[in-house]
C-alpha positions as CSV (number, residue, x, y, z in Angstrom):
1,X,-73.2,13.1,-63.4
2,X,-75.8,14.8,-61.6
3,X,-79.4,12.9,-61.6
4,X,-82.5,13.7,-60.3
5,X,-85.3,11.0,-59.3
6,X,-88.6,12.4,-58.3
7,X,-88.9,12.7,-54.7
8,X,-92.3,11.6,-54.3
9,X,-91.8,8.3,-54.9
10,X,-89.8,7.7,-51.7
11,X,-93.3,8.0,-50.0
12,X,-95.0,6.5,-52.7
13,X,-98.5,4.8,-51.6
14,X,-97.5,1.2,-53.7
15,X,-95.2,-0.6,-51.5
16,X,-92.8,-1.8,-54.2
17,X,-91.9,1.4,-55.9
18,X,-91.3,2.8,-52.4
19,X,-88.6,0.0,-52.2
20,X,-87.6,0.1,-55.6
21,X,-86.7,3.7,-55.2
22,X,-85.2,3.5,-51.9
23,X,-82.9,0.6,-52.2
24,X,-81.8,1.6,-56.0
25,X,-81.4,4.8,-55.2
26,X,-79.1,3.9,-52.1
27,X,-77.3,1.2,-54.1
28,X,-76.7,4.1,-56.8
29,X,-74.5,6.3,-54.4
30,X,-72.7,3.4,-53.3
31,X,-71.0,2.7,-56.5
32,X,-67.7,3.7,-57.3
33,X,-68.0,6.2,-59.7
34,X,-71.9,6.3,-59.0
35,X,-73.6,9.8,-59.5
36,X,-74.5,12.5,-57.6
37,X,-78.6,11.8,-57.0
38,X,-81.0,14.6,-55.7
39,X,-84.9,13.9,-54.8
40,X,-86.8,16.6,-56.6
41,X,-89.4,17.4,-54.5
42,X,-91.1,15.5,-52.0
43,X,-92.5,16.1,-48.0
44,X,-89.8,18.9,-46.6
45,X,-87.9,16.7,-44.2
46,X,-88.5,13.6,-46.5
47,X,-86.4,10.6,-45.1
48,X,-83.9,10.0,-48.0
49,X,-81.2,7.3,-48.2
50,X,-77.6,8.6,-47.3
51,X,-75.8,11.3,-49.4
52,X,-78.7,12.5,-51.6
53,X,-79.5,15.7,-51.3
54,X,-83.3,17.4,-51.5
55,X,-85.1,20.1,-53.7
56,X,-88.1,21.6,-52.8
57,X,-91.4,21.8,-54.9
58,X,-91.4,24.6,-57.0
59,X,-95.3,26.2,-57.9
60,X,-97.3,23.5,-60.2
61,X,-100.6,22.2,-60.5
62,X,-102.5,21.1,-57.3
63,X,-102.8,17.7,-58.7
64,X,-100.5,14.1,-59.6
65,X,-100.3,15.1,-62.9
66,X,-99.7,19.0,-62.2
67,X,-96.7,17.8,-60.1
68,X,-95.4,15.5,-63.1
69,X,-96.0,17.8,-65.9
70,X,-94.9,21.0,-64.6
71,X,-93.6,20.8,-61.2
72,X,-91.0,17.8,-61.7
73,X,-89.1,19.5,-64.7
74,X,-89.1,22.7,-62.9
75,X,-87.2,20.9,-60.1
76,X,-85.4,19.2,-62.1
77,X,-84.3,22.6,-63.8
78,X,-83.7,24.2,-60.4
79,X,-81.6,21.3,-59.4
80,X,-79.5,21.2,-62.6
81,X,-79.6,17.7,-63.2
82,X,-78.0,16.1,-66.2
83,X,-80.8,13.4,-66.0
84,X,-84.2,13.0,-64.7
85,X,-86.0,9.2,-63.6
86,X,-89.0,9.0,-62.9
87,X,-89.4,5.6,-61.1
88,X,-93.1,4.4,-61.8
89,X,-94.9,4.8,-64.9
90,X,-95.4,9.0,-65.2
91,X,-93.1,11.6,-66.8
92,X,-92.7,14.7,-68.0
93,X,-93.7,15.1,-71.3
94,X,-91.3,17.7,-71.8
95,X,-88.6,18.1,-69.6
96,X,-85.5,19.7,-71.2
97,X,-83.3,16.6,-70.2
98,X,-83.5,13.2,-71.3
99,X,-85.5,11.6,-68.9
100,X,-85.3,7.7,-68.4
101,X,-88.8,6.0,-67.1
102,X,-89.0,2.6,-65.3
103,X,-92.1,0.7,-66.1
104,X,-92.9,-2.0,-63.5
105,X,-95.5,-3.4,-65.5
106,X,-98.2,-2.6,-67.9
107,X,-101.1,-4.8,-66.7
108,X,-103.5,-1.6,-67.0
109,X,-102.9,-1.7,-70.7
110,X,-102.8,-5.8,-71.6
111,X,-105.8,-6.3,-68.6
112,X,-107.6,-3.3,-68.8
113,X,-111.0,-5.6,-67.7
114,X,-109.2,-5.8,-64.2
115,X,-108.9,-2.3,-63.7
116,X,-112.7,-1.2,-64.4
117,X,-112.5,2.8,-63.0
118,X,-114.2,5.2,-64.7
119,X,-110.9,7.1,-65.7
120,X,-108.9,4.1,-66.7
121,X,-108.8,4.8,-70.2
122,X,-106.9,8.8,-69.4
123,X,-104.7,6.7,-67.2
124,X,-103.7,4.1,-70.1
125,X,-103.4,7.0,-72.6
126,X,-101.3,9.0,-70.2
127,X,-99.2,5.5,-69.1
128,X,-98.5,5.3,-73.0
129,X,-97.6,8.9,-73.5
130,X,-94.9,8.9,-70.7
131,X,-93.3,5.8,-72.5
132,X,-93.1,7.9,-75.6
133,X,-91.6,11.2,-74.4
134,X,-89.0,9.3,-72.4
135,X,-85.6,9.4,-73.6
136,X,-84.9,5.5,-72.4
137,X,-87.2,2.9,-70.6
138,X,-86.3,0.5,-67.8
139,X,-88.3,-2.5,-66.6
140,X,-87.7,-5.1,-64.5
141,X,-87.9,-8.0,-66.5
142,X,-87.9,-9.8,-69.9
143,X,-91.3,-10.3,-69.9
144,X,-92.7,-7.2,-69.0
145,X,-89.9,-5.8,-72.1
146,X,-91.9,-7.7,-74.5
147,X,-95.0,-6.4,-72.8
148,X,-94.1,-3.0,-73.4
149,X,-93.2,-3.7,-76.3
150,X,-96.8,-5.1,-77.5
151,X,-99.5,-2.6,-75.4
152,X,-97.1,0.5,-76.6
153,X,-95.2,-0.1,-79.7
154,X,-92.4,1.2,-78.5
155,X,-88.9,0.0,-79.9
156,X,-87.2,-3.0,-78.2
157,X,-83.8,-0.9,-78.2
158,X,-85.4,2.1,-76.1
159,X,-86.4,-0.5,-73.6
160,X,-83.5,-1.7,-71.0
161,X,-84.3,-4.9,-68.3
162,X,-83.1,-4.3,-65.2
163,X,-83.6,-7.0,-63.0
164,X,-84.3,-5.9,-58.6
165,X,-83.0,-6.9,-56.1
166,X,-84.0,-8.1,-52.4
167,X,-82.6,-6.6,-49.2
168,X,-80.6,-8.1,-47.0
169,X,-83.4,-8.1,-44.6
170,X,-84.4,-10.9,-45.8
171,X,-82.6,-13.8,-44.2
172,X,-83.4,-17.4,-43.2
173,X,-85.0,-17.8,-39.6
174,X,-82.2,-19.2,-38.6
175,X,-79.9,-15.9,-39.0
176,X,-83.2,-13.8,-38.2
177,X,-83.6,-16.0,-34.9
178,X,-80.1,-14.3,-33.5
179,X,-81.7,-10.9,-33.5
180,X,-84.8,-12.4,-31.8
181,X,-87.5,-14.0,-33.9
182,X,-90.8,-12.0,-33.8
183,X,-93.7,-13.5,-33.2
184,X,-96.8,-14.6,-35.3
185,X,-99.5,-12.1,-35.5
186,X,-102.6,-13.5,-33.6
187,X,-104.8,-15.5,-35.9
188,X,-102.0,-16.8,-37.5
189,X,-100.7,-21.3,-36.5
190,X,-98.5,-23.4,-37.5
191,X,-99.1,-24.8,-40.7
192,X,-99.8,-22.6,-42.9
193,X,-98.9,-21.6,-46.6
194,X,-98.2,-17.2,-47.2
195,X,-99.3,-15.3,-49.7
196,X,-97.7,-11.4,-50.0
197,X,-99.3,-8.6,-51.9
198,X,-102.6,-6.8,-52.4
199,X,-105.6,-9.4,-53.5
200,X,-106.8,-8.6,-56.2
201,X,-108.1,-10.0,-59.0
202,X,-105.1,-11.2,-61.0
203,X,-103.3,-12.6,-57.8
204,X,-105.6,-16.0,-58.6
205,X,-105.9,-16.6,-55.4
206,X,-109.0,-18.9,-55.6
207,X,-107.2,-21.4,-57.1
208,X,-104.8,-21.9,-53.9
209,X,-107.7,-21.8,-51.8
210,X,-109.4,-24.8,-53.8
211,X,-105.9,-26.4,-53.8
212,X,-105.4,-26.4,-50.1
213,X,-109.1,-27.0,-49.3
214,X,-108.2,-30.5,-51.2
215,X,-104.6,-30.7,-49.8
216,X,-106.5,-31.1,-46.0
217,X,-108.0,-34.0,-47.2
218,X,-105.1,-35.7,-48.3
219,X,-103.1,-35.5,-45.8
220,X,-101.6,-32.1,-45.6
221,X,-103.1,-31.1,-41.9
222,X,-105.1,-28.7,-40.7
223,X,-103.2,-25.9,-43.2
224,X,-104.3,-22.4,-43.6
225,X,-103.6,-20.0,-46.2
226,X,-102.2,-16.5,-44.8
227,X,-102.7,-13.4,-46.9
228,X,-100.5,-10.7,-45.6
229,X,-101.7,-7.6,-47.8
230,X,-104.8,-4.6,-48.5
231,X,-108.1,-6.9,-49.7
232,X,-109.0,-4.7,-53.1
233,X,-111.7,-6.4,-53.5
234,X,-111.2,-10.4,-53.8
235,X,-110.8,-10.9,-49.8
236,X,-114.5,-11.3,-48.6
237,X,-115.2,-13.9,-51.7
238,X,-112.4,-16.3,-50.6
239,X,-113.6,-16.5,-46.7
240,X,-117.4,-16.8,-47.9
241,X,-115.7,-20.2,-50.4
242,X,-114.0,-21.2,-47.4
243,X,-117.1,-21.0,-45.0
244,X,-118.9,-23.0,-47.8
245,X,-117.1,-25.6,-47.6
246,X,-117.1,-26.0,-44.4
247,X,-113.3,-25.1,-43.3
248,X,-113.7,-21.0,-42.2
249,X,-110.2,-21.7,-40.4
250,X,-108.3,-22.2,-43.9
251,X,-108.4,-17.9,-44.7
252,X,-106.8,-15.9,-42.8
253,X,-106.8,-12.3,-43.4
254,X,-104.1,-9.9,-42.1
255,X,-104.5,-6.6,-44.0
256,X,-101.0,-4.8,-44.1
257,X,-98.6,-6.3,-42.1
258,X,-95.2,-4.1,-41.1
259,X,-91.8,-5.7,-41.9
260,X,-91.1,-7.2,-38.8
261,X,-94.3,-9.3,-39.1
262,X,-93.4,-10.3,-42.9
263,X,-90.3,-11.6,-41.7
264,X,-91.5,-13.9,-39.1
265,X,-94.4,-14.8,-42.0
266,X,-91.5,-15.6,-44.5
267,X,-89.5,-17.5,-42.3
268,X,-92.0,-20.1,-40.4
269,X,-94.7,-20.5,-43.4
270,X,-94.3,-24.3,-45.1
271,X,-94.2,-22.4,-48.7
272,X,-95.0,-18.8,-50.5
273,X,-97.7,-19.4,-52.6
274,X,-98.0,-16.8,-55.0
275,X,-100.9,-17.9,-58.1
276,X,-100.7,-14.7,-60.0
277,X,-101.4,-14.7,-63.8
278,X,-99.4,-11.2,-64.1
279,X,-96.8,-9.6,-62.7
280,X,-94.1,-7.7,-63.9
281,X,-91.2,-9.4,-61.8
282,X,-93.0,-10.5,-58.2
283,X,-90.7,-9.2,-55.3
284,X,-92.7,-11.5,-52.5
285,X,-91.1,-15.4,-54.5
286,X,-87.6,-12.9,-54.4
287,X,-88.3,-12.3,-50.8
288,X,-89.2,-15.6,-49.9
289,X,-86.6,-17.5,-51.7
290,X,-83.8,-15.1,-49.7
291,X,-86.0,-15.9,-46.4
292,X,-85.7,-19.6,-46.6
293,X,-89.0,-20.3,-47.6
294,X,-89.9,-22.7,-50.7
295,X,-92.2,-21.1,-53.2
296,X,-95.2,-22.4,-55.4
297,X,-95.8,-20.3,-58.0
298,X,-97.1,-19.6,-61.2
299,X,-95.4,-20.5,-64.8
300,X,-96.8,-17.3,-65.8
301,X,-95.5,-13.5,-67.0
302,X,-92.3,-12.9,-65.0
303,X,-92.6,-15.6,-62.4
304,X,-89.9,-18.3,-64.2
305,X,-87.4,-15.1,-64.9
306,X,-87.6,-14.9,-60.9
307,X,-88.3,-18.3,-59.3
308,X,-85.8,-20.4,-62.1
309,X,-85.6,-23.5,-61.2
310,X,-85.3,-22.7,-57.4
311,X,-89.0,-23.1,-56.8
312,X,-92.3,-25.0,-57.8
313,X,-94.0,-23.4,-60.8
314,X,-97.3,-24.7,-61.9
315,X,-99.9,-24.2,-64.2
316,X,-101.8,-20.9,-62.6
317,X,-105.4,-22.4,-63.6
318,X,-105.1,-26.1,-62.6
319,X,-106.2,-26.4,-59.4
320,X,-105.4,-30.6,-59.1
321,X,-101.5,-29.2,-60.0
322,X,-101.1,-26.7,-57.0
323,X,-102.9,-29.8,-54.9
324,X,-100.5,-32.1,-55.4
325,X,-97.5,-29.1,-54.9
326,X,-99.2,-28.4,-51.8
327,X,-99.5,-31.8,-50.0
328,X,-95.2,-32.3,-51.2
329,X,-94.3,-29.2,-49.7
330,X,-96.6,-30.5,-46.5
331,X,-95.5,-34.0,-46.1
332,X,-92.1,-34.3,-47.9
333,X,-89.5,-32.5,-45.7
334,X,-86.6,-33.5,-48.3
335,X,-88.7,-31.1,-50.9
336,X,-88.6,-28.2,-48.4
337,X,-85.1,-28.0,-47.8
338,X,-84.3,-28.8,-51.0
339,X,-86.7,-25.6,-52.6
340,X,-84.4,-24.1,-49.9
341,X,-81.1,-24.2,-50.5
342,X,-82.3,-23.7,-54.3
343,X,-84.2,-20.4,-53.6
344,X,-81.2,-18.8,-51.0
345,X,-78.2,-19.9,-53.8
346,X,-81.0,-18.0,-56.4
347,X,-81.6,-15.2,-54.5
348,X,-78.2,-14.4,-53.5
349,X,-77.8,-13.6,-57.7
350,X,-80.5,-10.5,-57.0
351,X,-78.7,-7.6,-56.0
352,X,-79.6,-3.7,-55.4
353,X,-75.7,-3.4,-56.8
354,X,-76.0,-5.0,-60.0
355,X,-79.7,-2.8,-60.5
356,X,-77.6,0.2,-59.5
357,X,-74.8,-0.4,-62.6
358,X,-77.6,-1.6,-65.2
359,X,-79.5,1.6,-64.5
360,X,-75.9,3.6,-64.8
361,X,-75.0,2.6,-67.9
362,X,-78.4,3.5,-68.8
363,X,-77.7,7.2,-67.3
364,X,-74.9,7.5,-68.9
365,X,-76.2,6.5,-72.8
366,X,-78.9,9.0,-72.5
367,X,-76.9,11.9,-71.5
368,X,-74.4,11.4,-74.0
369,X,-77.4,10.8,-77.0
């Protein structure tokens, strides 16, 4: 079988498709059996992962959508693919091949209040579209199945969860430490609780902040909270609450960090706290949990799915909950290495391999449909 993912994606501006594609994508020509996988299109010279093989942009559109609605099934024609993915949200509408969509999430469609841009509503019309012209959808995890399910109406049987997985990167500081451990950014001292991922509105982040401001005063130290991620818009209102009351040291801002920096974040913070009321599986508590680090995080969308029973999950809203979490994880060092050994043993079940063969089998139904 010959498949063809577009080739975009492996520079893709969001952070976790760029993963997603690359490590699936790697894991897929690793299989025994696995197929034959081409990037259609894409920067000439694009860094691909071992034994895929390139096509270059035929004429389309000078625009995002121009590429997906004329210039990927033209590739995908020129390549003579059995199947075409498209790994985040877009697809041809008509491509003259089954083509199988993965849909990370649909927040744009259940939030659409978080998302206020003058063109949001072509975006969630074209979002729905895509699902509808696609042969077969995949998504990460139950929850956002049944999300799908409810923004788009589309049949539970055309939807297939495949669960990520983490890289092996990710490693307690211990193991990391025999490489030699990188330092912390500046800014950045011991304690401190992380947070990974853009801030934005429906990360909740305020509520960790109140938490932790409360946490000092019980006895948790002189903790900070570290947000490793692009501020898209929530960033400045956190310091200015911090400054208020009177503790400017507990916000630290890092922007985008490169992986070297995450790793040394994940593997000497006290916890990952990740508040989020959405998110359609969370790869930061997957991260964490393979790093060594306890998590706090929400009971919320996708995070249980994830986290299990291999990390803290509290109510995202209640404020006196995550302060109580957070003094534990500060002053009870039997919690911390018992959210530990919980979140390695439950990471070690996420694999790129098992991703891979989910996402086969789904290959290998449409083609045959």
């Amino acid at each position: 079988m010959k498949v063809g993912i577009d080739g975009r994606a492996f520079e893709s501006p969001a952070a976790g498709v760029r993963r997603y594609v690359v490590e699936l994508v790697r894991a897929l020509v690793a299989l025994d059996g696995g197929p034959e996988v081409v990037a259609l299109g894409g920067r000439e010279g694009l860094s691909l992962p071992r034994g895929v093989g390139q096509v270059g942009e035929p004429p389309h559109p000078p625009t995002n959508a121009g590429w997906t609605l004329v210039g990927l099934p033209r590739a995908a024609a020129r390549a003579g693919v059995d199947v075409l993915h498209a790994p985040a949200y877009t697809a041809p509408f008509i491509a003259g091949r089954p083509v199988v969509l993965t849909i990370h999430d649909v927040s744009y469609a259940r939030h659409p209040e978080w998302y206020p841009y003058r063109r949001d509503r072509v975006r969630r019309w074209y979002y729905r579209r895509s699902a509808w012209s696609a042969a077969h959808v995949i998504t990460d995890s139950a929850f956002s199945a049944g999300e799908i399910v409810a923004a788009y109406g589309l049949p539970a049987d055309r939807i297939t969860v495949a669960p990520l997985g983490v890289d092996p990167a990710f490693a307690p500081a211990d193991a990391a430490a025999a490489h030699g451990a990188p330092a912390l950014p500046p800014g950045v001292r011991e304690p401190f609780l992380l947070h990974v991922g853009d801030l934005h509105e429906r990360r909740n982040l305020g509520v960790v902040l109140e938490a932790l401001i409360a946490a000092r005063t019980r006895g948790a130290g002189a903790l900070s909270l570290v947000l490793a991620g692009v501020d898209r818009g929530t960033g400045s209102g956190l310091a200015a609450a911090a400054a208020r009351a009177g503790v400017p040291d507990a916000v630290v801002q890092l922007g985008k960090v490169d992986e070297s920096v995450l790793h040394a974040l994940y593997g000497r913070t006290l916890a990952l706290t990740y508040p989020s009321l959405y998110e359609g599986f969370g790869f930061p508590t997957l991260e964490a949990m393979a790093s060594g680090a306890p998590v706090l995080a929400s009971r919320a969308a996708s995070m249980p799915e994830v986290v299990g029973d291999a990390g803290l999950l509290l109510p995202p809203s209640d404020a006196a909950a995550w302060t109580d979490a957070i003094v534990r994880i500060a002053t009870e060092g039997t919690l911390r290495d018992r959210l530990r050994a919980a979140g390695l043993a439950r990471a070690a079940s996420f694999t790129w391999a098992r991703t891979a063969r989910a996402t086969l089998e789904v290959y290998r139904r449409v083609a045959v449909a």
